[in-house]
BABALUM-402191 format. One record per residue (C-alpha): residue number from 1; x, y, z; residue in three letters. Coordinates in Angstrom, 2 decimals. Each point is the difference from the previous one (the first is absolute). Layout:
    k     east    north       up    r
  NUM        X        Y        Z  Ala
...
END
This chain:
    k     east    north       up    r
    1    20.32   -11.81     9.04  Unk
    2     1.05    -1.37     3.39  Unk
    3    -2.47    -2.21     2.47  Unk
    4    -0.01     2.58     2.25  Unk
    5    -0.53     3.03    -2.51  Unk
    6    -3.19    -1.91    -1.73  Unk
    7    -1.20    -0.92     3.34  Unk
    8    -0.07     4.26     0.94  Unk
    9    -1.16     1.00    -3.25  Unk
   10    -2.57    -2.53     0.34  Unk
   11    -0.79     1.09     3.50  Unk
   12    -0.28     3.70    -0.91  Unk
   13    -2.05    -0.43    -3.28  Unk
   14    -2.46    -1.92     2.18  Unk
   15    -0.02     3.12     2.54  Unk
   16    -0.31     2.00    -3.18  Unk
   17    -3.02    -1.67    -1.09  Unk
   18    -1.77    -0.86     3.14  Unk
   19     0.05     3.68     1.11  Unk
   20    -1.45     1.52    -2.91  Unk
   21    -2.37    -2.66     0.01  Unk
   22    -0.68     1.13     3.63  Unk
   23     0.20     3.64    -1.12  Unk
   24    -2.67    -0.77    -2.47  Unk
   25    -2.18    -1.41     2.52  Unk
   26     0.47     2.75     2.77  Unk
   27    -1.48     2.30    -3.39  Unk
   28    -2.66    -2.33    -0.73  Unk
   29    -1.91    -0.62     3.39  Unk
   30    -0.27     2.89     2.21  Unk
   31    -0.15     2.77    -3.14  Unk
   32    -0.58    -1.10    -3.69  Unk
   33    -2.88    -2.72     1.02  Unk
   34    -1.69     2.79     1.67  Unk
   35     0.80     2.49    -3.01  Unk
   36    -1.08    -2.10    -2.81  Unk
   37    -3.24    -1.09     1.98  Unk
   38    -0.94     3.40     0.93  Unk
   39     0.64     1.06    -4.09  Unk
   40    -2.44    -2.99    -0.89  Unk
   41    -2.87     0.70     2.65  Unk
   42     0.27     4.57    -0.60  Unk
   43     1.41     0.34     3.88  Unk
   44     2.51     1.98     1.28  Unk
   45     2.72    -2.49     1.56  Unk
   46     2.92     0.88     2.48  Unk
   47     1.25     3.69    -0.69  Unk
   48     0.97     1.27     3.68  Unk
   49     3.51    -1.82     0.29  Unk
   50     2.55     1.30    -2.06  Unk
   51    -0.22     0.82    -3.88  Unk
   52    -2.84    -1.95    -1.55  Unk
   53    -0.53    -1.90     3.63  Unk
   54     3.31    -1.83    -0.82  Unk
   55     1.33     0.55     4.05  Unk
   56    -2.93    -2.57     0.85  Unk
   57     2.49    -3.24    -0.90  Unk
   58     1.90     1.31     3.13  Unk
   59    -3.20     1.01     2.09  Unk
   60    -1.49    -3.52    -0.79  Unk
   61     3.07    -1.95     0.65  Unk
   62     0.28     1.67     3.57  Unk
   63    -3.40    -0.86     0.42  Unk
   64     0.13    -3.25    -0.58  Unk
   65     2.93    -0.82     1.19  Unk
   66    -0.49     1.86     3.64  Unk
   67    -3.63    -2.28     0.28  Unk
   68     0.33    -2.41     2.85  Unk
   69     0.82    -3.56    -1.32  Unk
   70    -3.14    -1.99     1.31  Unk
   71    -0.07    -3.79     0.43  Unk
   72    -3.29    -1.67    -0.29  Unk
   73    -0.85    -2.44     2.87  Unk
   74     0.80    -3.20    -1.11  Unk
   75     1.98     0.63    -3.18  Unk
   76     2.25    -2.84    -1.59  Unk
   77     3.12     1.71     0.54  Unk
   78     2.97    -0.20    -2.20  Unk
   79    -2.38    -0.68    -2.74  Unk
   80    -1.65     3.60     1.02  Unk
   81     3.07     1.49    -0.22  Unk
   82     1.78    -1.53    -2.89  Unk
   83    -2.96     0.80    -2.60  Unk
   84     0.42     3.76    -0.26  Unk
   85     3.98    -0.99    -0.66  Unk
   86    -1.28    -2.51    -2.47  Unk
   87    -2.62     2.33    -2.19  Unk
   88     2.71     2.65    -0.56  Unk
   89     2.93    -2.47    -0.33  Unk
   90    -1.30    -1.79    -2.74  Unk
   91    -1.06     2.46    -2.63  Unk
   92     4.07     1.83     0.69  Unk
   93     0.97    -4.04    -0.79  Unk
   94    -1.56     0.28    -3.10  Unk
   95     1.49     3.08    -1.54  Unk
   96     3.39    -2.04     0.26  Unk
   97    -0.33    -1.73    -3.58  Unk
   98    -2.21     3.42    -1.46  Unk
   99     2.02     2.00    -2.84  Unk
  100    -0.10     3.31     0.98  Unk
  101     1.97     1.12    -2.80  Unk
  102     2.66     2.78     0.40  Unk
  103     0.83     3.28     2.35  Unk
  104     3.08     1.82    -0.83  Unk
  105     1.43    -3.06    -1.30  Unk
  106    -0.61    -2.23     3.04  Unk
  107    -1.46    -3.36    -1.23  Unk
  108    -3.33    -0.22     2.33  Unk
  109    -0.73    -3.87     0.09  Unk
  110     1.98    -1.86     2.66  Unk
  111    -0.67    -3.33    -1.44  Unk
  112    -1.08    -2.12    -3.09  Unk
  113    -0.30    -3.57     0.92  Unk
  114    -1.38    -2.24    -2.73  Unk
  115    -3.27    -0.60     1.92  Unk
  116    -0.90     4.14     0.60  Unk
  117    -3.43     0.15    -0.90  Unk
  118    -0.62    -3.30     2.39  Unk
  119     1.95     1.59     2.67  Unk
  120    -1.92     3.12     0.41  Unk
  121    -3.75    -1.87    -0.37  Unk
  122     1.30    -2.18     3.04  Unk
  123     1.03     2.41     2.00  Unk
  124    -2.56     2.42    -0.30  Unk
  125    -2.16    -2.34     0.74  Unk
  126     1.15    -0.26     3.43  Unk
  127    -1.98     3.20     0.93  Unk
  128    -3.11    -2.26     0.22  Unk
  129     1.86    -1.85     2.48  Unk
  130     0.16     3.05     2.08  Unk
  131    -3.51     0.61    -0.44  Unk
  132    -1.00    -3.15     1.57  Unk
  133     2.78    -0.04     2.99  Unk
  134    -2.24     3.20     0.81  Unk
  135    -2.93    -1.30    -0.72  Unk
  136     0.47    -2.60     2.28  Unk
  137     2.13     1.44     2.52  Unk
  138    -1.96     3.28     1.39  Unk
  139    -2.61    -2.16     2.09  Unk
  140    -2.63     1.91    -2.28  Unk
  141    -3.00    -1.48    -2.11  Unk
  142     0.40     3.14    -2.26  Unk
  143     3.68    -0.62    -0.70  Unk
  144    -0.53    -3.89    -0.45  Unk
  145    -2.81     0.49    -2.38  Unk
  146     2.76     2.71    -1.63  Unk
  147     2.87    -2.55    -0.25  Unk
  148    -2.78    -3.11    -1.26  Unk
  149    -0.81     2.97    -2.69  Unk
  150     3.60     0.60    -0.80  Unk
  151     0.76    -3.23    -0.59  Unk
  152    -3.02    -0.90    -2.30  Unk
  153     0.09     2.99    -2.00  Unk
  154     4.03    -1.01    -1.01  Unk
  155    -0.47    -2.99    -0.85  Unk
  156    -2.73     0.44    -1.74  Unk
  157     1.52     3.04    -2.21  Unk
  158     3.49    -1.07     0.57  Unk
  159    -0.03    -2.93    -2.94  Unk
  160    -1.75     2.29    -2.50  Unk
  161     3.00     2.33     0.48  Unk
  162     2.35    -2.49    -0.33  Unk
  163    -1.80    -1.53    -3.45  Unk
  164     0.39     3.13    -1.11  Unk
  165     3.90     0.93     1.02  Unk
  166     0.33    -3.55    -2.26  Unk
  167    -1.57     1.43    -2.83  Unk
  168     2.71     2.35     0.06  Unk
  169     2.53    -2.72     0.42  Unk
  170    -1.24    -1.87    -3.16  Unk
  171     1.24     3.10    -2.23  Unk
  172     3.43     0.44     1.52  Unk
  173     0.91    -4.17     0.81  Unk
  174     1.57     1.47     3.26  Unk
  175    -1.02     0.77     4.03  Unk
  176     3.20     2.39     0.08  Unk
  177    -1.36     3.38     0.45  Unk
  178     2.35     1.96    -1.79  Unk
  179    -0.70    -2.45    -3.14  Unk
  180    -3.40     0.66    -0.10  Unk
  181     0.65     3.84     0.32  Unk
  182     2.58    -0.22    -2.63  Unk
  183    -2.74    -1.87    -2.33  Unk
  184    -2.11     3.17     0.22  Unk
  185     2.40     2.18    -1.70  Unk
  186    -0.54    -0.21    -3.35  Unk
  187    -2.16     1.70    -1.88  Unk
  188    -3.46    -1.40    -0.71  Unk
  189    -1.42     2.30    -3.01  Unk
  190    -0.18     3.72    -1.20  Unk
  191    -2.84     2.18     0.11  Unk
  192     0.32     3.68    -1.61  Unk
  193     4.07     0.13     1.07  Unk
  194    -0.95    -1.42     3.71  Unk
  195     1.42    -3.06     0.86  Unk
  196    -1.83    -2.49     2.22  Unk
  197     2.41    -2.01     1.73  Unk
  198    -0.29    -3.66     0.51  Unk
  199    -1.74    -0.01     3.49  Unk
  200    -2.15    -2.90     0.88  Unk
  201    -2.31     2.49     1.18  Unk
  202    -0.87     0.74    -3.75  Unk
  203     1.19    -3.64    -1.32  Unk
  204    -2.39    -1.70     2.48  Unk
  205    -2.90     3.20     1.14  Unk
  206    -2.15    -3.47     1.54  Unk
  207     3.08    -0.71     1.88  Unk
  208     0.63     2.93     1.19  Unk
  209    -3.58     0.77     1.04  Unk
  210     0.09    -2.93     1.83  Unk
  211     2.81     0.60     2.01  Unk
  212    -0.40     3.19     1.44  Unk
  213    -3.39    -1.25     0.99  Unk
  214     1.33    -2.76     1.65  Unk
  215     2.57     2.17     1.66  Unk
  216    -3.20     2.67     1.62  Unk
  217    -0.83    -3.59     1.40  Unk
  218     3.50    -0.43     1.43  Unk
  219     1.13     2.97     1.47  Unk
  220    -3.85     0.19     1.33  Unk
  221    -1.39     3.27    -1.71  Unk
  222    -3.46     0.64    -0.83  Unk
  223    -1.98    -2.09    -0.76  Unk
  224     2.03    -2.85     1.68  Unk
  225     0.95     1.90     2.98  Unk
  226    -2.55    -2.74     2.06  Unk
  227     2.90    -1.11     2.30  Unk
  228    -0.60     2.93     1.69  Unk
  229    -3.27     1.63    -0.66  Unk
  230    -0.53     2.70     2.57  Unk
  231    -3.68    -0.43    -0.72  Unk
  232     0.20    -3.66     1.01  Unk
  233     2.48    -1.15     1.95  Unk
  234     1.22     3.49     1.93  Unk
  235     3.58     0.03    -1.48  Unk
  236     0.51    -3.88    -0.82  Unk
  237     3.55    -1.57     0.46  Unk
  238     1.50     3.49     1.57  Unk
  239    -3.01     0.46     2.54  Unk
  240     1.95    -0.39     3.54  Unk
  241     3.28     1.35    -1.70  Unk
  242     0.99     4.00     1.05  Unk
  243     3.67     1.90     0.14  Unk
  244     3.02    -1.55    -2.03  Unk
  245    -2.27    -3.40    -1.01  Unk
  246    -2.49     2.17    -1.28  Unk
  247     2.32     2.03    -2.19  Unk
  248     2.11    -3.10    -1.22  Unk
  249    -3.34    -1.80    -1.42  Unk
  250    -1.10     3.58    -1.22  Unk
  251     3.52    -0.08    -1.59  Unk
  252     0.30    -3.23    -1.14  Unk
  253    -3.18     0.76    -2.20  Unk
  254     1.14     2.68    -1.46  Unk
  255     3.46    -1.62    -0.91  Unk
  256    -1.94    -2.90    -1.50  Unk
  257    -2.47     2.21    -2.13  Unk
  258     3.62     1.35    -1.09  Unk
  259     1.29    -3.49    -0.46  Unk
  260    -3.64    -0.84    -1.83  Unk
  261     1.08     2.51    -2.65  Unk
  262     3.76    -0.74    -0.67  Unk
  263    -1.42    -3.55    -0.74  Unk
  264    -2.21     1.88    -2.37  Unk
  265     2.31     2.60    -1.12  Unk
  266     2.89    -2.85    -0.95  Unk
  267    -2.20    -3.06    -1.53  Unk
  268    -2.67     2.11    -1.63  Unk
  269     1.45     3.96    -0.80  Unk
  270     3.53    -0.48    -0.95  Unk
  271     1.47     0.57     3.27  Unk
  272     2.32     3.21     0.46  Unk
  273    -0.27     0.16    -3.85  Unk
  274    -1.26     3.63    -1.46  Unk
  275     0.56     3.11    -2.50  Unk
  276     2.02     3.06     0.84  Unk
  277     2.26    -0.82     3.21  Unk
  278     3.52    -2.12    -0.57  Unk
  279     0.35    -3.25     1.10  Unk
  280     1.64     0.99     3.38  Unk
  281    -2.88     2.05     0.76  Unk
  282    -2.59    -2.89    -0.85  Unk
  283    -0.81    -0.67     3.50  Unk
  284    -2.10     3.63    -0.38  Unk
  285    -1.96    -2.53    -2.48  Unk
  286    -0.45    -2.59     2.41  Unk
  287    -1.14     2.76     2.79  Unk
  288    -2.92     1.61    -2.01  Unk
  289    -1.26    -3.63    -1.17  Unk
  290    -0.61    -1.46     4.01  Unk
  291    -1.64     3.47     0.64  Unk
  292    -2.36    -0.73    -2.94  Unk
  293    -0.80    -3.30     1.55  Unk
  294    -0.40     1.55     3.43  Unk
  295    -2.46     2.65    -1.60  Unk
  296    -1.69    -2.51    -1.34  Unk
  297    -0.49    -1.75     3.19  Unk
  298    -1.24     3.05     1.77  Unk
  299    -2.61     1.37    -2.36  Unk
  300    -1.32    -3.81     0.20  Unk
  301     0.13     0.49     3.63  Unk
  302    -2.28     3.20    -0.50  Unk
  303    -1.89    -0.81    -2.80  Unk
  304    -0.74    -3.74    -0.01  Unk
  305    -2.96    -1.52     2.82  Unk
  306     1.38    -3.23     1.91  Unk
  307    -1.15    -2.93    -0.73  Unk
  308    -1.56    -2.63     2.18  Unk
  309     1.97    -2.97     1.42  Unk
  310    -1.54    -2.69    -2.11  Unk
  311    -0.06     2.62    -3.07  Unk
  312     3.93     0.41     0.12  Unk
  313     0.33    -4.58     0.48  Unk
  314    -2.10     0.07    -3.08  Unk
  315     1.25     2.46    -2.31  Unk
  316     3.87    -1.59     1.10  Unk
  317    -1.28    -4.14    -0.55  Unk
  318    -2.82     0.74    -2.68  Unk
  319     1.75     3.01    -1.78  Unk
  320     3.66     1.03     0.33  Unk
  321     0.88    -3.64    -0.08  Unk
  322    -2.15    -0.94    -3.03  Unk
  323     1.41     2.71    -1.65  Unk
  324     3.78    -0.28     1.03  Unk
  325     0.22    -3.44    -1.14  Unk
  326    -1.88     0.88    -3.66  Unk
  327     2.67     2.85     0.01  Unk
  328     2.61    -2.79     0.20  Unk
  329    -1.15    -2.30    -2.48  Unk
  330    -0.79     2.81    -2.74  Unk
  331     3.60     1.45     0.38  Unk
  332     1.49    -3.35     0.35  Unk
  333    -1.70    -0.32    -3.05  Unk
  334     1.24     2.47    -1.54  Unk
  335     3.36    -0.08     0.65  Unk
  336    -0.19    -3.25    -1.46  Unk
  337    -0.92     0.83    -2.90  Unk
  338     2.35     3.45    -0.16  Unk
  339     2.68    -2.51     0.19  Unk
END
């Protein structure tokens, strides 16, 4: 293949990708969070646009998007305006090195550099950048107090996750995603004619368990959602934000609660891997396993109290990170002695 002809199917692969990421997310916020929290609490949710209330995505989008843009008095502009850009940009960053699997025979993972699973810690990480450039530049104590949350909560649940993404790393010797998906493949043992594949979801439960707790913490669900606590601190980070900045941080959350579980769905539940479809339909796979995850996330949202902003430092420094780095040393371990 040509320069040119890798450089447009690269281009149009990413397109590919970042708009049914974005399609995903349009879903997500306006309709299925309000869905899914209405079927966990017995309320009726939106049913008066469209079948099933699916017409509000457009009737929230004009909403939002027809709000006046309003500049606080003495805000830190560019740093106001570049931190809605930098929320959503960096969870569509990180899908670049995420297997997707297959769709109609279209190979859905634009890269595979050597260092993946480094690559897409980093740059999700640079959401809680964002969250203090708001923080700090909104001329609000409610949004500074927001950002000084944001940035304590990720670091402090930030290296758990990463302690436990190594666990992974000790079984499959590699950081390139599609090695540690390919890893997962095998079979792992037969129960009555079912067989359980070789996720590290059921090789490593503790793991596992770990790291989707970790990840509430991340993409700030219940009972980590302190960074913006609209019992506390109003709205947090996003307080002075309205029109298009509003929707690109209410965006960019979604696409990294997305992002959250492709992370999970590749390192812990075999990526696009599953029974019944072909390969070139895997991506289906892929799909249902980041809904799971963002199910997950919601009913936590509904279900779980929030904590307190000393409770969530000490179950990340006195906890997750206790456990995270026994997790490490029992599977190093036992890898060592597997091989």
């Amino acid at each position: 293949m040509a320069p040119w002809q890798e450089a447009v199917a690269a281009f149009l692969a990413a397109f590919l990708i970042g708009n049914i990421m974005l399609a995903m997310t349009g879903v997500a916020g306006p309709w299925a969070k309000r869905k899914i929290t209405a079927a966990f609490t017995d309320r009726i949710a939106v049913n008066r646009h469209g079948p099933a209330g699916l017409l509000i995505i457009v009737a929230d989008a004009v909403r939002l998007l027809g709000k006046e843009l309003i500049i606080p008095d003495g805000a830190d502009r560019p740093a106001f305006d570049l931190a809605p850009i930098v929320m959503a940009g960096s969870a569509l960053l990180g899908f670049a090195v995420i297997p997707m699997g297959h769709l109609f025979g279209v190979n859905l993972h634009l890269a595979d550099p050597e260092i993946g699973m480094a690559y897409v810690f980093a740059v999700a990480s640079i959401a809680t950048l964002a969250l203090a450039m708001a923080g700090y530049a909104s001329n609000n104590k409610y949004s500074l107090m927001g950002g000084l949350r944001a940035i304590a909560q990720n670091i402090a649940y930030e290296i758990p996750l990463v302690l436990t993404a190594a666990s992974v790393v000790l079984f499959t010797d590699s950081l390139r995603m599609s090695t540690i998906v390919a890893a997962q493949q095998q079979p792992l043992f037969t129960i009555a004619g079912i067989t359980i594949p070789s996720w590290f979801a059921f090789v490593n439960p503790f793991a596992f368990v770990l790291f989707v707790v970790a990840n509430l913490a991340e993409v700030g669900r219940n009972p980590f959602d302190i960074p913006e606590a609209p019992t506390e601190i109003v709205a947090g980070y996003q307080t002075e934000y309205s029109s298009v900045y509003f929707v690109l941080f209410y965006l960019g959350e979604f696409l990294h609660i997305f992002l959250g579980g492709a992370i999970i769905a590749t390192l812990f539940l075999g990526g696009a891997s599953g029974p019944f479809l072909p390969e070139s339909l895997n991506f289906v796979w892929f799909v249902v396993k980041i809904w799971a995850v963002f199910l997950f996330t919601q009913w936590a949202r509904s279900a779980v109290p929030r904590v307190r902003i000393d409770q969530l430092i000490e179950i990340g420094w006195k906890g997750m990170l206790v456990l995270s780095f026994a997790n490490l040393v029992l599977t190093a371990v036992i890898v060592g002695v597997m091989l």
